[in-house]
C-alpha positions in Angstrom: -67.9 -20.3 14.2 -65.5 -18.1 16.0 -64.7 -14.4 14.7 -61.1 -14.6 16.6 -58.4 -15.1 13.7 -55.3 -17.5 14.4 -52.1 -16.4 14.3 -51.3 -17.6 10.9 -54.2 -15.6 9.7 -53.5 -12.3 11.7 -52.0 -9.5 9.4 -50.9 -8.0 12.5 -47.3 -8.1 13.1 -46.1 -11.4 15.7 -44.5 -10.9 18.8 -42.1 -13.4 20.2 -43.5 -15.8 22.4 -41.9 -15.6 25.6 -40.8 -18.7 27.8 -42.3 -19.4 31.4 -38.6 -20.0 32.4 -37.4 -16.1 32.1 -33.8 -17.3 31.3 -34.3 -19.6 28.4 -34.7 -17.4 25.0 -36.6 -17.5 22.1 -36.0 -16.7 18.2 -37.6 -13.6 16.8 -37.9 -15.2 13.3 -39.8 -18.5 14.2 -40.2 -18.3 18.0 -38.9 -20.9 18.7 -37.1 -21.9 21.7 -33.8 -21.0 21.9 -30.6 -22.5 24.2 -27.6 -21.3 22.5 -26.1 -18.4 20.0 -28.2 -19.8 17.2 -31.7 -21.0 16.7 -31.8 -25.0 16.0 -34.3 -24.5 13.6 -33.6 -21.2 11.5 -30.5 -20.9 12.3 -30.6 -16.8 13.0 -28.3 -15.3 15.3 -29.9 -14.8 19.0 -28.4 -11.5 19.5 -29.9 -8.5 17.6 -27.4 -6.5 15.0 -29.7 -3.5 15.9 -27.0 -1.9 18.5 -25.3 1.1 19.3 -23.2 1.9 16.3 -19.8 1.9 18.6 -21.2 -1.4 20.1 -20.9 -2.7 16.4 -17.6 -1.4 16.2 -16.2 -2.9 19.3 -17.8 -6.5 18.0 -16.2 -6.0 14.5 -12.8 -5.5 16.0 -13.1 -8.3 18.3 -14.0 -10.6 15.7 -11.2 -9.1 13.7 -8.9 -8.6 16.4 -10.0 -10.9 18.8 -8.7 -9.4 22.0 -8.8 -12.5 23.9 -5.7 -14.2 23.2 -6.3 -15.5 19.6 -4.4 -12.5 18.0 -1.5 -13.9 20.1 -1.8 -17.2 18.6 -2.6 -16.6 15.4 0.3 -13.7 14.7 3.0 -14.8 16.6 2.9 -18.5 14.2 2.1 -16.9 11.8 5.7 -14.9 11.6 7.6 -17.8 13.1 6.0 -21.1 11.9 6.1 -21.5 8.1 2.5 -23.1 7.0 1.5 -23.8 10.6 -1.6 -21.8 10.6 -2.7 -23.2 7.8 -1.7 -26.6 8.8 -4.2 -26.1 11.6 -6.6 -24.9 9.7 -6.8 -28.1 7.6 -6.7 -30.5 10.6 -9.9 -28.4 11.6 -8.4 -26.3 14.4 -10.2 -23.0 13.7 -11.5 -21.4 16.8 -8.9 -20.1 18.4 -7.2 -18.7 15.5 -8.6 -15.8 14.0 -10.1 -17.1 10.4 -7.7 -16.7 7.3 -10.0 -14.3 5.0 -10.3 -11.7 8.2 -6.4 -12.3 9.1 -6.1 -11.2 5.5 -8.3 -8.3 5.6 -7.1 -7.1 8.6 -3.0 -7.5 7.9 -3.6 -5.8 4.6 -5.9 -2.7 5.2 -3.2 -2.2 8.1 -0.5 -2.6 5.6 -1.7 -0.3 2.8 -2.6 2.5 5.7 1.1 2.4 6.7 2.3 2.6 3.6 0.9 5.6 2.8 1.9 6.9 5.9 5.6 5.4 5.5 6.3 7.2 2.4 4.8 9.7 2.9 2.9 10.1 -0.7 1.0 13.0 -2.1 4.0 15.7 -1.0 7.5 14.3 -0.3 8.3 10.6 1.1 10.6 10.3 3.9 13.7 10.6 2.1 13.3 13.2 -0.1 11.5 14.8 3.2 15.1 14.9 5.0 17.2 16.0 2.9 15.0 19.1 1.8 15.0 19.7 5.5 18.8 19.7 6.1 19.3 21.6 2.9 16.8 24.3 4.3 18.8 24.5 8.1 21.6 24.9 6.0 20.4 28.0 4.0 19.1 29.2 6.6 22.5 28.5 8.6 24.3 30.1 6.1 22.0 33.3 5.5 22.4 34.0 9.8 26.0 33.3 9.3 26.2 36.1 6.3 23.8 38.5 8.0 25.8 38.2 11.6 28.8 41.0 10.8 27.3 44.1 9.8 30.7 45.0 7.9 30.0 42.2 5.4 26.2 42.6 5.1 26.7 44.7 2.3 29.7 42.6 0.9 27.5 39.5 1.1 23.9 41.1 0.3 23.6 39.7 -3.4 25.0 36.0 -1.9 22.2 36.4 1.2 19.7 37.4 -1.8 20.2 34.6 -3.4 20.4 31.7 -0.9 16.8 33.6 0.5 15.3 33.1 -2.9 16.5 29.2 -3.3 15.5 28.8 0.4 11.7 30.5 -0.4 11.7 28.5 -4.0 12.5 24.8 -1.5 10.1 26.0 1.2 7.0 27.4 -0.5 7.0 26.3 -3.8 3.8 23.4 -4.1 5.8 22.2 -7.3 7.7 18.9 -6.9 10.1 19.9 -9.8 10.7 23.3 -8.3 11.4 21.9 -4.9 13.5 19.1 -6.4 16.0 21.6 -8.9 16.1 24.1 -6.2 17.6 21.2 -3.8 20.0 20.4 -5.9 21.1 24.0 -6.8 21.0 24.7 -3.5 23.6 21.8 -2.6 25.7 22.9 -5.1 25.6 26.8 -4.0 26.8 25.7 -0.6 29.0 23.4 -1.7 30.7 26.5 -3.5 30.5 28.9 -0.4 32.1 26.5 1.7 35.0 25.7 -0.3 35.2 29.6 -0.7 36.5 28.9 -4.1 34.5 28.6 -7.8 32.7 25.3 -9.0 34.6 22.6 -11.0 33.9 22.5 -14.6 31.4 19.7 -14.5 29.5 21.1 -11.1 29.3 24.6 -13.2 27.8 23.0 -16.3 25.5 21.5 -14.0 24.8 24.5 -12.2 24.1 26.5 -15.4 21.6 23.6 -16.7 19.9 23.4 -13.3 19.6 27.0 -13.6 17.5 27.2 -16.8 15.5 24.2 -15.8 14.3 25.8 -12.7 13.5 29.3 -14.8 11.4 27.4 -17.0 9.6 25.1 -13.8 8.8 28.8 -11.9 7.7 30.0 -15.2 5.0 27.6 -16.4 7.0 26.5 -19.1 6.2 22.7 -20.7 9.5 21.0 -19.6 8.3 17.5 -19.2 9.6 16.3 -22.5 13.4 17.4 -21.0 12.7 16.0 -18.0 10.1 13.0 -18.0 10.3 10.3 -20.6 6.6 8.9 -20.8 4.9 8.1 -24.2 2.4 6.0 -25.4 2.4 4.9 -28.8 3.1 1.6 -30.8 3.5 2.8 -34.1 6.5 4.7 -35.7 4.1 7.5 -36.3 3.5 7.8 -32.2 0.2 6.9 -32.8 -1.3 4.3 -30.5 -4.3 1.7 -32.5 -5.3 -2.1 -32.0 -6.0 -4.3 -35.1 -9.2 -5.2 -34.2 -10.7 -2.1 -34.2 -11.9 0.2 -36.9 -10.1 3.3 -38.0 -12.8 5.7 -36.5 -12.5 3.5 -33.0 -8.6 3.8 -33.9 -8.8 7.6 -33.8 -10.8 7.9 -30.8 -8.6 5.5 -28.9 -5.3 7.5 -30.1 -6.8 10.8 -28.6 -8.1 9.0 -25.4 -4.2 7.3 -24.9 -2.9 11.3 -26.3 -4.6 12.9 -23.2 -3.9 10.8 -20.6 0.3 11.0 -21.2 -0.6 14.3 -21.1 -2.1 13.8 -17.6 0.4 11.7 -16.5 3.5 14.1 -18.0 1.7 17.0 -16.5 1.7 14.9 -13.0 5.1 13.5 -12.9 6.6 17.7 -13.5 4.0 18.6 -10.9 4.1 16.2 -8.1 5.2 12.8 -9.2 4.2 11.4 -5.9 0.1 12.0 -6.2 1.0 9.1 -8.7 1.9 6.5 -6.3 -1.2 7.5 -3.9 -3.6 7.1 -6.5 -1.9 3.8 -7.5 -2.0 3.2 -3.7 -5.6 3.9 -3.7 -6.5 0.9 -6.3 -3.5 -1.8 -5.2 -5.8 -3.3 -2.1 -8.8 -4.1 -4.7 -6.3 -5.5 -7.1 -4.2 -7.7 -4.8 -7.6 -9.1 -3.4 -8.2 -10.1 -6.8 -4.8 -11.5 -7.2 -5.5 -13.9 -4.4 -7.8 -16.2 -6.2 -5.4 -15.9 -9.2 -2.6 -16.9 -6.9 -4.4 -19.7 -5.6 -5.6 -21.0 -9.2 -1.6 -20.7 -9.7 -0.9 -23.3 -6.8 -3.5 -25.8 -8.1 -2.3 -26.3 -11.5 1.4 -26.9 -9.9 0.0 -29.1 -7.2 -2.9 -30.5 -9.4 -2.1 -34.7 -8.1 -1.8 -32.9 -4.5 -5.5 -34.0 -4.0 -6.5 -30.7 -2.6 -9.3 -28.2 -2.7 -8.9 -25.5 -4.8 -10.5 -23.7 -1.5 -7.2 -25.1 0.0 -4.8 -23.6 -2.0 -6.8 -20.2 -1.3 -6.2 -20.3 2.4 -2.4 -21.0 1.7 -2.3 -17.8 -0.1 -4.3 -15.6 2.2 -1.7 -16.7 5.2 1.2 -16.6 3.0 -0.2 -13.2 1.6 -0.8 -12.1 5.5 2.5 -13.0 6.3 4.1 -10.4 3.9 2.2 -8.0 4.4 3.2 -8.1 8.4 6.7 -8.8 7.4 7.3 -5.7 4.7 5.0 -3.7 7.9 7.6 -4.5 10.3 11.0 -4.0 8.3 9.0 -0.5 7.8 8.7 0.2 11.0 12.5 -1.0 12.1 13.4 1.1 9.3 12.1 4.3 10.5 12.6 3.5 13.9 16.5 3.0 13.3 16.6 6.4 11.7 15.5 8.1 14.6 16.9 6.4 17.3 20.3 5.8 15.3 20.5 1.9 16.5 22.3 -0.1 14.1 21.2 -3.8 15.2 17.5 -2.6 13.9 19.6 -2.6 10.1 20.4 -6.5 11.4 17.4 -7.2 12.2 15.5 -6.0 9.2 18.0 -8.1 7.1 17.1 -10.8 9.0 14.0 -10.3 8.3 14.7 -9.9 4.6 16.2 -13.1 4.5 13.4 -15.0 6.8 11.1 -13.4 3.8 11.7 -15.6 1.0 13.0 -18.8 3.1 9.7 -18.7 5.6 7.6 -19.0 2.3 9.9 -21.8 0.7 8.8 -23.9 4.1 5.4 -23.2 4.2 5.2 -24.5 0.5 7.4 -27.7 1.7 5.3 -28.5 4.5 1.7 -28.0 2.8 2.3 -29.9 0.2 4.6 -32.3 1.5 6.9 -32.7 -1.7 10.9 -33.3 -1.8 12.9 -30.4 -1.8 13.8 -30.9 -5.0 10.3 -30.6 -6.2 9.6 -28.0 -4.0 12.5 -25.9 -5.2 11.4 -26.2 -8.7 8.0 -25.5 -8.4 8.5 -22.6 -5.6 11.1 -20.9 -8.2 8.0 -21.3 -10.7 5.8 -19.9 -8.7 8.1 -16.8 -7.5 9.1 -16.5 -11.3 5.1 -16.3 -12.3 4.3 -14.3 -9.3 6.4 -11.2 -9.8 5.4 -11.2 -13.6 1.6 -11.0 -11.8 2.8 -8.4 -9.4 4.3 -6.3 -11.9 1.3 -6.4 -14.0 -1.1 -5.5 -11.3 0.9 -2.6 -10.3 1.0 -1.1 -14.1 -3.0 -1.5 -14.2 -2.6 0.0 -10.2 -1.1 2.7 -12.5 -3.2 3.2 -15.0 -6.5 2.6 -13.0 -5.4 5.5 -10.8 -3.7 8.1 -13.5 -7.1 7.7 -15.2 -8.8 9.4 -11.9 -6.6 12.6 -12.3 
């Protein structure tokens, strides 16, 4: 009897048995041979995932990206032909598009970067950005102006005193109330100097209330219930409780709901914008969720469409793709118009605005191949249904984020 022990028997690790014929390939998981990407008889991918890690990377973003041509011809129909894409998809067309979950992925993690970056969250979006700048050139206009003649230094020193203190209050201040009251005391100060004459009655009375408002911001004093209006309660006492839980649960629940409006008061006098990032922060995990909801959505109004409810699912992750890119772009026109000052980028965005809701009427037409009438009824439906979704996904975006501060 031989000692030697077959290979089924050896507790030593195999190797792969390699071909006579150096260019064919064989599987490392059953050793078999191999011709093609995959093994005929496992089915394991040929090449190794053990790479480089910036070799993985490149591979991800090709599959993503697909640098070929196949971004070319899956985002270019997917912005000009309403429910092509998906169209294609069904008739079994795949491979040269890049696949609908990944077109998703891909549209959307771009989408929610940019949006961040568009508006600029956790100090001052864009628009509240400019104009605190062009009220700051202007103090600081006004203070060289003031400080020029040495025979009116004197005559001006408690003006130039008091423009540099609303100009250090706008600059260096890290509190978004501050900045915010100081900008608009600030406007209303130069407003005064230029006109070289005193305030109206009504710009005075708002001059003297923005005045004690911003006292009480630089001083730490509580001045969210004068300028905030957040509360939760649903009781006449202010007191928040469910029925159907007991008055000790009650209680706990109260001082759980009674601390985070304090949170969220203390935030919106602070920096109302950290807000919106955390809500930012939480949106892509909830709108990913909201696909399949979206989806379920489309199957009970096209239930005698004889379709998949894996179907319906692609329609909303390429109509879902498509306004992401959409709302990306009319970003991008948007910002780009305010810095190069070229009007037909405002046409073009309403165009845009317009294609929006009309692009996704025809996609729903031509997948589902109903009258227009039909179509009409059941697309206002589903708008009607969708925005109640949306707006309930963004208050637990809300929540789910204020709850992190």
């Amino acid at each position: 009897m031989s000692n030697k022990l077959s290979p089924r028997n050896n507790t030593e690790p195999h190797q792969p048995i390699k071909s006579e014929n150096s260019d064919k390939k064989t599987c490392e998981n059953c050793y078999a041979e191999v011709t093609g990407a995959y093994c005929a008889q496992c089915g394991q991918e040929v090449e190794s995932t053990l790479k480089y890690f910036w070799t993985v990377v490149l591979h991800l973003l090709d599959d993503i990206f697909s640098f070929d041509s196949r971004a070319s011809r899956t985002l270019v129909p997917l912005l000009s032909k309403p429910g092509f894409l998906t169209q294609q998809y069904f008739l079994g067309h795949r491979v040269q598009y890049v696949p609908p979950l990944r077109l998703y992925l891909f549209v959307s993690i771009i989408f929610f970067l940019s949006l961040k970056l568009f508006t600029n969250v956790g100090s001052q979006n864009l628009v509240n950005a400019k104009v605190h700048h062009q009220t700051q050139q202007a103090l600081e206009n006004k203070i060289k102006a003031l400080s020029t003649d040495p025979a009116a230094v004197t005559k001006n020193q408690l003006v130039i005193e008091k423009l540099e203190t609303l100009l250090a209050d706008l600059t260096v201040s890290n509190k978004y109330m501050v900045r915010d009251l100081t900008n608009q005391l600030a406007e209303l100060t130069l407003k005064e100097l230029e006109q070289n004459a005193t305030l109206n009655d009504v710009d005075y009375q708002k001059v003297e209330a923005l005045k004690a408002q911003l006292e009480k911001a630089k001083s730490g004093v509580n001045i969210d219930a004068e300028l905030t209006d957040f509360s939760i309660s649903n009781s006449i006492e202010g007191k928040m409780s469910l029925p159907f839980l007991s008055p000790e649960a009650n209680k706990k629940f109260d001082q759980y709901a009674k601390t985070f409006e304090s949170k969220v008061r203390n935030q919106l006098v602070e920096d109302p914008k950290k807000l919106l990032t955390l809500a930012l922060d939480k949106a892509p995990q909830l709108m990913f969720v909201l696909l399949p909801v979206f989806a379920l959505l489309l199957k009970i109004l096209y239930l005698f469409s004889n379709r998949l409810y894996l179907e319906h699912l692609t329609v909303a992750l390429h109509s879902h793709s498509f306004i992401f890119l959409s709302i990306l772009i009319i970003e991008l026109l948007s910002v780009l118009s305010e810095k190069v000052n070229f009007y037909a980028l405002e046409y073009i965005n309403v165009g845009l605005m317009i294609w929006l809701p009309a692009y996704l009427y025809l996609m729903q037409k031509r997948i589902y191949q109903q009258s227009h009438l039909v179509t009409v009824v059941k697309y206002l439906i589903t708008s009607s249904l969708y925005l109640l979704l949306i707006v309930f996904t963004g208050l637990i975006a809300f929540v789910w984020g204020a709850m992190t501060l």
